[in-house]
LODO-746161 format. One record per residue: x, y, z of N, C-alpha, C in turn; residue in three letters. Coordinates in steps of 0.001 Angstrom, whole numbers, plus 500000, padded with zeros to 6 digits. Layout:
REM residues N
XYZXYZXYZALA;...
REM end
This chain:
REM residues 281
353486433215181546352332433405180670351087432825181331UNK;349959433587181234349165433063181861348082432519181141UNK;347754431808179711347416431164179097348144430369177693UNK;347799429588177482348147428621176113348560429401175027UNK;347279430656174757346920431293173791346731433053174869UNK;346965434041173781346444435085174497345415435334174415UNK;345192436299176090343563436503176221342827437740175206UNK;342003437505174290341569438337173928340343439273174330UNK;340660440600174425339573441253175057339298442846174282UNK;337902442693173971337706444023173236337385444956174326UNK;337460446197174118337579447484174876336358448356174567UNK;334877447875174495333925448329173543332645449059174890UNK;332137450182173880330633450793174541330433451962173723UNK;329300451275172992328700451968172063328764453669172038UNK;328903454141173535328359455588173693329899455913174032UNK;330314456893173137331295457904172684331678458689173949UNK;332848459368174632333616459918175577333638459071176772UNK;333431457983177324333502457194178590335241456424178897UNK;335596456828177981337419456670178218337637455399177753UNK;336960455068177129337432453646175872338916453596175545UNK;339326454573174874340726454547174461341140454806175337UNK;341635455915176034341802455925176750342384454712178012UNK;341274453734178225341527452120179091341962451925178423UNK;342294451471176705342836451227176297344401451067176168UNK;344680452205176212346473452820175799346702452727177028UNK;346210453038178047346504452788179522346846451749180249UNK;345667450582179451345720449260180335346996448162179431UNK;346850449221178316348008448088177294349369448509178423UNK;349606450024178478350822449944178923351307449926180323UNK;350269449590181175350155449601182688350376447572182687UNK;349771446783181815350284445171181481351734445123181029UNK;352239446059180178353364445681179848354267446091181042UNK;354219447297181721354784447644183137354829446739184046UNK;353683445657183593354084444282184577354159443010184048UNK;355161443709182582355940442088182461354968441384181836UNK;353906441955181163352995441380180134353089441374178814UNK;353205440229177914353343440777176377352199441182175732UNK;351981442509175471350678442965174954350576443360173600UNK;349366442757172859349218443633171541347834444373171272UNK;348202445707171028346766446815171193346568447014169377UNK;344903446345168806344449446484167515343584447737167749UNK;343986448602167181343440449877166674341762449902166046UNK;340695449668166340339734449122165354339216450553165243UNK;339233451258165782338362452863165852339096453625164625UNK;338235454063163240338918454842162591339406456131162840UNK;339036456616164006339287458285164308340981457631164872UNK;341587456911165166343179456418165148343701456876166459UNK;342278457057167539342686458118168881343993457259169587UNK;344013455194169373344604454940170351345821455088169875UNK;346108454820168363347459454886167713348041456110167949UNK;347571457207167724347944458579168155348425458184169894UNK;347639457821170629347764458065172012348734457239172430UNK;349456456298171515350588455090171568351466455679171243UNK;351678457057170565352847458059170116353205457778168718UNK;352245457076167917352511456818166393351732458346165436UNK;352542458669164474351488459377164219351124458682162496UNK;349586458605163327348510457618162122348406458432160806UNK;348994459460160213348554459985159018350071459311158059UNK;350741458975158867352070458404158345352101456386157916UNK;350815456350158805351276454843158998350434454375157676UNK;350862453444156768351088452828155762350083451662155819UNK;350496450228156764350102448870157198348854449476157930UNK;347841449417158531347000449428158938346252448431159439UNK;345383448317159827344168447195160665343416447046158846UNK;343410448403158416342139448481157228342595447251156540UNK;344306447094156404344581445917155197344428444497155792UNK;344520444561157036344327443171157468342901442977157347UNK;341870443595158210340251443373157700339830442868156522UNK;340890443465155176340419443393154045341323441851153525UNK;342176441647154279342614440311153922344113440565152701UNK;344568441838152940345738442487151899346719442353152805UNK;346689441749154119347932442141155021347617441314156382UNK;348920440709156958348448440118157707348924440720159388UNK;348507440373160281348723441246161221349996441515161963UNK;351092440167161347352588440317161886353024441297160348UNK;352099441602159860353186442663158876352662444371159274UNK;351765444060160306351535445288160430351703446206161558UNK;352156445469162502352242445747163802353549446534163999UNK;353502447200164681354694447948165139354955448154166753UNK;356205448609166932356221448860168477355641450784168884UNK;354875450624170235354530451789170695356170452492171426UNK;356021453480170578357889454114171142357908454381172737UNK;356460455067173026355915455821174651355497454467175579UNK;354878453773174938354159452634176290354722451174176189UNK;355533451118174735356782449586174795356259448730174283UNK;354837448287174162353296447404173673353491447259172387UNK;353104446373171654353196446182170095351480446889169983UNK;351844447565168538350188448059168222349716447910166783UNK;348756447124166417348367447352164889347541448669164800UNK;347993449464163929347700451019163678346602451183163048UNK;345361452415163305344792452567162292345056454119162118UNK;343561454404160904343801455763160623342110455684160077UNK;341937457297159200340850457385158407340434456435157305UNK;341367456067156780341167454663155674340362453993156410UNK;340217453479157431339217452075157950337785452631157920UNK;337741454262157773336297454334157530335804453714156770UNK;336642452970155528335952453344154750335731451256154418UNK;336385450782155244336232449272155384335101448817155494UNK;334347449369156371333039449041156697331920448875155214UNK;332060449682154238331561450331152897331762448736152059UNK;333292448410152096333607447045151760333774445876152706UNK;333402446111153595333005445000153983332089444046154023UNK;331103444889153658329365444320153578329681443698152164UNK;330421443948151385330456443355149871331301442055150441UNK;332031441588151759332520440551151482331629439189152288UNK;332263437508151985331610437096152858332643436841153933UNK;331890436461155317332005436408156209332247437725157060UNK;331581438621156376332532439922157046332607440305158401UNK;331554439357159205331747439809160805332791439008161100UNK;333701438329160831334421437160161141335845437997160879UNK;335854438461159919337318438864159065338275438866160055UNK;338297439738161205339301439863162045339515439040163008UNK;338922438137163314338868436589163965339728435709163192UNK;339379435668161756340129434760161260341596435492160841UNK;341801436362160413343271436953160793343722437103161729UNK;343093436669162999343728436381164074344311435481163909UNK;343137434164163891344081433149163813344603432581162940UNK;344760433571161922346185433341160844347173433469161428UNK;347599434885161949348429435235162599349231435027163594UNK;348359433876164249348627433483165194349342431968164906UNK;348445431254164090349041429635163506350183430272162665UNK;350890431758162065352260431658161479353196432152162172UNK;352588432341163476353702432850164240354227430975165282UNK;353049430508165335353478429141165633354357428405164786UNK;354342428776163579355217428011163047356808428509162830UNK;356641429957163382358030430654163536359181430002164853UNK;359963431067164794361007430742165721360560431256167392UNK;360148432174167360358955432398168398357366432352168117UNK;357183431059169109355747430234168894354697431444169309UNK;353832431332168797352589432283168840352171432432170575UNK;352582431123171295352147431622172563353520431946173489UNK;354492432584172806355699433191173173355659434385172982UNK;354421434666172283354178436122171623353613437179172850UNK;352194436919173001351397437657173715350751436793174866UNK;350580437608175850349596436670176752348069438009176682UNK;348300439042175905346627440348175843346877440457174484UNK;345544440263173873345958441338172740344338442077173317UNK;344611443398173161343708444383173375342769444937172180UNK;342040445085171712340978445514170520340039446911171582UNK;340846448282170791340227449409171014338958449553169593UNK;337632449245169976336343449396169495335688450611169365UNK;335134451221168046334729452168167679333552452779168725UNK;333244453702169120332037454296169716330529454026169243UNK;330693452337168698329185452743168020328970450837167655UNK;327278450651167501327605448887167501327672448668165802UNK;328976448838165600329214448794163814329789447730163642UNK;329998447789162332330789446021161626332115445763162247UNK;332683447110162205334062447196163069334240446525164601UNK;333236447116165143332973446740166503332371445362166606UNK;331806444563165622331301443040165582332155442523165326UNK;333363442931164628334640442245164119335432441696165545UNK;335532442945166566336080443198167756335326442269168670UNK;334319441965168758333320441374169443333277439657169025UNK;333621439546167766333722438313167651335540437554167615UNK;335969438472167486337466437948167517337677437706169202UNK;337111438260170206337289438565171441336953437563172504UNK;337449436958173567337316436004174369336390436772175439UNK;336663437932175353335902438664176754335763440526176157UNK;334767441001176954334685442239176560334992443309178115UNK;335753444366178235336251445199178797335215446469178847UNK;334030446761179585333488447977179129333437449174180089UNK;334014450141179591334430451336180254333183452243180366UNK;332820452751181446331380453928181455331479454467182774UNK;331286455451182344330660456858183278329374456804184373UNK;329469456518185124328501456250186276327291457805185992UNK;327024457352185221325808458620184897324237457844184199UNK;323378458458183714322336457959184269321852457770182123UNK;322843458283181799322406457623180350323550456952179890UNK;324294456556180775325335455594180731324501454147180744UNK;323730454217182192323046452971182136322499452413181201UNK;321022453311180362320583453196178837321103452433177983UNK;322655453164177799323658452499176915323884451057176854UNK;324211451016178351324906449942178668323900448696178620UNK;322396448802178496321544448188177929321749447362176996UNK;321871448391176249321919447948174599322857447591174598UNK;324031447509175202325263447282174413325561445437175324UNK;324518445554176518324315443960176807323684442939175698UNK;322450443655175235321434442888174319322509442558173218UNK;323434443486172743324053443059171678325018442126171899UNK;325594442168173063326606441285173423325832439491173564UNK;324656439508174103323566438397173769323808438213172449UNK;323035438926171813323242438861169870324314437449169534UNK;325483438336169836326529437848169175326916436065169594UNK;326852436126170956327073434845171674325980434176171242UNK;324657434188170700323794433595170053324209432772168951UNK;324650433913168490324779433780166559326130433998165774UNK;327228434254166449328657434398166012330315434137167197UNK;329457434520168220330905433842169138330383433638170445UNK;329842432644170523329284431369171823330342431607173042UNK;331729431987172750332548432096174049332688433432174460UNK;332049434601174176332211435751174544331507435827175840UNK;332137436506176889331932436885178201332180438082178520UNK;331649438571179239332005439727180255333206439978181282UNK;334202440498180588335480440877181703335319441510182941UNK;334707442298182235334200443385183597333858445178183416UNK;333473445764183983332556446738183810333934447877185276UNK;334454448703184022335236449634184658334610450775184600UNK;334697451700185995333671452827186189335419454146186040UNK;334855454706185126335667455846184650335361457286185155UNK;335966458248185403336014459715185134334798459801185979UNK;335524459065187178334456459280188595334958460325189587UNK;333620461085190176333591462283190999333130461564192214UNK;333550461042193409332989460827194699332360462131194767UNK;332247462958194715331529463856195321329930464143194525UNK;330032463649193527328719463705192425327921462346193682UNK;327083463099193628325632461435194446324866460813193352UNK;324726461924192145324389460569190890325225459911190547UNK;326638459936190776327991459134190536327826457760191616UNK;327646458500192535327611457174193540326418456100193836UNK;325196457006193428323382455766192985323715455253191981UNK;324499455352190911324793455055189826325877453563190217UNK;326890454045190838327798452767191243327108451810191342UNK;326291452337192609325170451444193473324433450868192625UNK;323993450743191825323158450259191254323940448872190052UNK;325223449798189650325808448602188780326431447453190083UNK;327148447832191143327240447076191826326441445469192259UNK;325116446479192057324011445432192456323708444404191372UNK;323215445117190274323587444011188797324625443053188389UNK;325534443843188960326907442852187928327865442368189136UNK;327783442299190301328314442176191340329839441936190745UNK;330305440457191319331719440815190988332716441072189560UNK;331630440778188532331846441633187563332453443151187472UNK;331741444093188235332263445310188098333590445380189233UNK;334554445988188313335711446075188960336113447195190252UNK;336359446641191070336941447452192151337735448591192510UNK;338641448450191152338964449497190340338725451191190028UNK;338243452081190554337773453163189692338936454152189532UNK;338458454592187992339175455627187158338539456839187655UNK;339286457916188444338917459134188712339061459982187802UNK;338424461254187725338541462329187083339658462531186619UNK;340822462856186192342707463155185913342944463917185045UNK;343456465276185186344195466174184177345266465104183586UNK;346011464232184458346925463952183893346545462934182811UNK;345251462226182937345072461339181136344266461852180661UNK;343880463644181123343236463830179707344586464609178709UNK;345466464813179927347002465623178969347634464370178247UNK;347570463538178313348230462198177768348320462265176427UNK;347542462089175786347348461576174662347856462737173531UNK;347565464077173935347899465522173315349636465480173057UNK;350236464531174025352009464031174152351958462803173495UNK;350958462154173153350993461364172307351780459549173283UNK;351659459657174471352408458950175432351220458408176819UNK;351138457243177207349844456846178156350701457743179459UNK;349456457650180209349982458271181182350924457772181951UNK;351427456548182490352254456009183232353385456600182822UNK;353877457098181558354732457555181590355123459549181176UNK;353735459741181176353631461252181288354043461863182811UNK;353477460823183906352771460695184796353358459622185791UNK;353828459374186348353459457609186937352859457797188311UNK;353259459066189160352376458987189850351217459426190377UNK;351027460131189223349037460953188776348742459622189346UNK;347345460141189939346274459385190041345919458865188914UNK;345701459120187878345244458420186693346003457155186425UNK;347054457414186281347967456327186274348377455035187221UNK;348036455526188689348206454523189526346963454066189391UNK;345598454390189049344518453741188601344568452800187756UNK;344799453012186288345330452130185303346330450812186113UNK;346804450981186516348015449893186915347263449020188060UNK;346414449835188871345581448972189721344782447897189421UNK;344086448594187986343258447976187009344116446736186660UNK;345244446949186030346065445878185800346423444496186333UNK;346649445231187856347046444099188621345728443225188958UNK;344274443921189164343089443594189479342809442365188207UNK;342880442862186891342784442206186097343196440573186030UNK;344770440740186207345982439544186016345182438437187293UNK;344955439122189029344655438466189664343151437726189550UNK;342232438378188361341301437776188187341192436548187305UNK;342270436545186568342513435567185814343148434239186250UNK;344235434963186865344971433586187938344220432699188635UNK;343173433869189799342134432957190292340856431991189465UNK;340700432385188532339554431703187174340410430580187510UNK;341513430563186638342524429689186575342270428457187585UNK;343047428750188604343089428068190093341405427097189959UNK;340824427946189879339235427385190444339103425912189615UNK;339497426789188225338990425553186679340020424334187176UNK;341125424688187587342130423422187948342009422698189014UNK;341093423217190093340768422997191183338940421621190607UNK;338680422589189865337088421376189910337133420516188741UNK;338590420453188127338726419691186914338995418029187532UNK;338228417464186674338630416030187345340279415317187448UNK;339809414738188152341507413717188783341799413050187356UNK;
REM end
């Protein structure tokens, strides 16, 4: 295990098709392929990742909606992904409608933070301790900067943001910094930047590649080394209801995801190393 507690990381960017879910269902089950205990929270009401985990969300009962709302807690809702092996709290269309009640409650940017760590202090008190549980839990974030997505943002140790090396990608990715400021201001002081994964890349596009160039230069080792190419095989994924590693394992899409993976784990190890390294005697 490679922390005390698991790392939490939301999967968020405001602007809609850049393969959010997608990293999502991918990176949950490309961690568990290496021996990671992962749990993927559904926060997007369109239910793309639960669907893309091989659940089908018009069936599922427990939801994210009841935990948000404080009717359910998140070890009663979780289930196993049959296709990628990952535990997943499910959503569906119901969570649209959370947001509507949520503003009626207090604390409502918090809600899913603190059912975290409900969930987490009763699994400590179980027979398997809460940090026997998970070393990821993953939070797939709605396409948009909503209550849902502040929920995700504040429950989250680090944020994961997936984008398209295109030129109103950048725009986006603006705003979706300023907000990430916001929050570390005024609701979660430890939120950081995981890293900046470049998706549904064309080497052959040259606005694909000024575009790299340019995040390169901003976010240096921030942006991951990583890139997600173009892939029939994860845009067929999800239609099987199964991530690609196992539609697939050796599509390009898939050995991407897993690269991502390993890139990930080794970024953490080394954090690790450094903090133990300049910690006093």
């Amino acid at each position: 295990m490679l922390n005390e507690f698991p790392r939490i990381i939301a999967i968020a960017n405001q602007k809609g098709g850049v393969g959010k879910t997608t990293t999502a269902v991918n990176l949950a089950a490309s961690l568990h392929a290496m021996k990671q205990r992962v749990l993927l929270i559904d926060l997007d009401p369109q239910g793309n990742a639960t669907t893309g985990a091989g659940l089908d969300k018009r069936k599922m009962i427990d939801t994210v909606y009841q935990v948000l709302l404080g009717e359910k807690k998140i070890i009663e809702t979780r289930t196993v992904s049959p296709t990628g092996g990952f535990d997943i709290v499910p959503s569906n269309r119901e969570l649209a409608g959370a947001e509507i009640e949520l503003v009626e409650l207090p604390d409502r940017e918090t809600r899913l933070k603190d059912a975290l760590v409900e969930a987490l202090s009763q699994m400590k008190a179980a027979i398997s301790e809460v940090a026997g549980e998970y070393d990821f839990v993953l939070l797939d974030c709605p396409p948009s900067l909503s209550l849902l997505t502040l929920n995700g943002l504040c429950a989250a140790d680090s944020v994961l943001i997936p984008m398209q090396c295109e030129y109103y990608a950048l725009e986006g990715l603006s705003d979706l910094i300023q907000t990430l400021k916001k929050v570390r201001a005024h609701l979660n002081p430890k939120l950081e930047i995981e890293g900046l994964l470049r998706t549904m890349y064309d080497p052959r596009n040259m606005l694909a590649q000024n575009v790299a160039a340019e995040l390169a230069r901003h976010f240096g080792d921030k942006l991951y080394r990583t890139i997600v190419p173009r892939n029939v095989r994860l845009a067929e994924a999800p239609s099987h209801g199964v991530p690609a590693l196992k539609l697939d394992p050796a599509s390009k899409g898939a050995q991407a995801y897993l690269a991502l993976a390993g890139e990930l784990l080794r970024r953490i190890e080394a954090a690790a190393q450094a903090q133990k390294q300049s910690a006093p005697a």
